[in-house]
Steps between C-alpha positions, in 0.01 A plus 500: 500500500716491788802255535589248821639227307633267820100392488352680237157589661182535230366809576126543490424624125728224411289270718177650403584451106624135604805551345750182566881614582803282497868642488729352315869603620725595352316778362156407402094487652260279315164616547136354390147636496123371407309681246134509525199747463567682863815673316310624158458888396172696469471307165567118651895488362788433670765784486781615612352592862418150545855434617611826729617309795678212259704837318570630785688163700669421158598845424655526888576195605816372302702747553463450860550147487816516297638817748419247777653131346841732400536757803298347787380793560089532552433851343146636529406660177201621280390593134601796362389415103320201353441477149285232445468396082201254297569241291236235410134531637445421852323173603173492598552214690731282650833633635820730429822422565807601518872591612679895589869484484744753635648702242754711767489644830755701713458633842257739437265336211395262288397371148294215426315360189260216428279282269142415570361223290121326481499146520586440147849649550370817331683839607190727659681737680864644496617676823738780621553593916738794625538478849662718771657377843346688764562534890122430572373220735221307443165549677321174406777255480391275799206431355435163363373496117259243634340744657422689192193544310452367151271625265152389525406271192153774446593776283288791401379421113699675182281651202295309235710454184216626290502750654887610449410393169271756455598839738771726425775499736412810672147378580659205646739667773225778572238179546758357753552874675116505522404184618318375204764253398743274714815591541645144527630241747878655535379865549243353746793281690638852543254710537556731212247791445472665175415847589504727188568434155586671166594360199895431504446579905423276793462615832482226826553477866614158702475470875803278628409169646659269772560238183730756299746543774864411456748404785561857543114646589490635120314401175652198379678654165348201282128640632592826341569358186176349492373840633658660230454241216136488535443894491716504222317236309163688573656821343585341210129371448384839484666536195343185303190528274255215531649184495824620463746346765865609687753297612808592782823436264756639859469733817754623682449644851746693671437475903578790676326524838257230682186542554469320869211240642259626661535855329330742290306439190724480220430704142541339170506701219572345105514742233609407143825709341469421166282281303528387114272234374748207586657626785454693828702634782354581825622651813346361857624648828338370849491775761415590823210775631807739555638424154808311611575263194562137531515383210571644155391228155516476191327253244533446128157340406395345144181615364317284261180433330234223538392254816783354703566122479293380791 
């Protein structure tokens, strides 16, 4: 996410994901997004990577509005850590709300926090941004968010329940890496390839796309959430028996470089730390071909028995 809060441009993922952005000085951004089928996993939920580009404008954003209302000063600055925490299940349907607050900020960074709620007022999401001034100018800021793509209304098709219901884990993920099963509307909005797999391991690749590009010519850090989130998620269905299910409980990502638009394919690679039979923890880092990290992750996911609620 990068900050201009005089206007406060939508960037593309933002417009893509039609997320809806209104700041609220003092210190505050409301933001809103539509749920629907376009935004479900390989096994046609909503998670966490639903919402990158939301995260990432209320994990930035505040701080940069409140630096701006109390200084006047229009500081450029980006994420360095999100932490982004579930609550309730996620909608199917309908629409998320919800409002980031600044929590401090200083002349070189910032701390925000927010709430996202479903329509019934219930908390889905709880949210965490870091960010970092910088001295970087924006490449794309001239550009007019109605110029921007959304994302199409067709989707690519997520797998059967029955047949979750009735495949380990492990065949699951290696059906995706071979073909045989879908990998899901979100991983197909991005482009994800599963490449190898292992139980506990997930390997991927993602080739950056105009759409994912930030104000600065990088990957939009709310895309590489989702990014991360979804590879995550896979390697944590390689550890379920048949039927058995997994649910994101928080993921932290630490951003350390960007990976720019147009640029080199970018690797994904999940593998868990430690797993008991309630709980895992899993490690993702996204890297480029030369291994120069981006982005370091970590998830604590539930692990639990039976057929989600669907």
């Amino acid at each position: 996410m990068t900050l201009e809060i005089a206007t406060f441009p939508i960037d593309r993922p933002a417009t893509y994901s039609g997320v809806g952005v209104s700041v609220c000085p003092p210190d505050s951004v409301s933001v809103t997004q539509t749920v629907g089928t376009k935004f479900f996993d390989h096994r046609g939920q909503v998670t966490i990577s639903a919402f990158g580009a939301l995260s990432d404008i209320v994990g930035a954003a505040p701080a940069g509005v409140a630096r701006q209302h109390t200084t006047g000063v229009l500081a450029q600055a980006v994420l360095a850590q999100l932490t982004v925490s579930t609550a309730n299940p996620f909608p199917r349907t309908g629409q998320v709300s919800g409002v980031g607050r600044s929590m401090h900020f200083d002349d070189t960074s910032g701390l925000s926090a927010a709430e996202i709620l479903d329509e019934n007022g219930n908390l889905v999401l709880h949210l965490t941004g870091r960010t970092i001034v910088v001295g970087r100018t924006p490449t794309d800021g001239a550009a007019s968010s109605s110029s921007f793509p959304t994302a199409p209304d067709e989707h690519e098709p997520w797998i059967d329940d029955d047949v979750l219901d009735s495949k380990p884990g492990l065949d699951v993920v290696s059906g995706i890496a071979a073909g045989t099963l879908p990998r899901g509307p979100l991983a197909g909005m991005h482009d994800l390839r599963v490449d190898t797999v292992e139980r506990g391991a997930v390997r991927a690749t993602v080739t950056p796309n105009e759409w994912m590009t930030n104000f600065l010519g990088s990957i939009q850090g709310g895309v590489l959430l989702s990014i991360a989130e979804i590879v995550t998620g896979l390697a944590a269905q390689s550890l379920t028996e048949a039927g058995g299910q997994y649910r994101i409980l928080q993921i932290t990502l630490d951003y350390l470089r960007s990976p720019t638009v147009p640029g080199p394919v970018v690797k994904v690679q999940s593998d868990v730390v430690r797993a008991g039979r309630r709980l895992a923890s899993l490690e993702t880092l996204l890297t480029g071909e030369d291994g120069t990290v981006y982005v370091r992750a970590y998830a604590s996911v539930q692990l639990f028995a039976g057929p989600a609620v669907r």
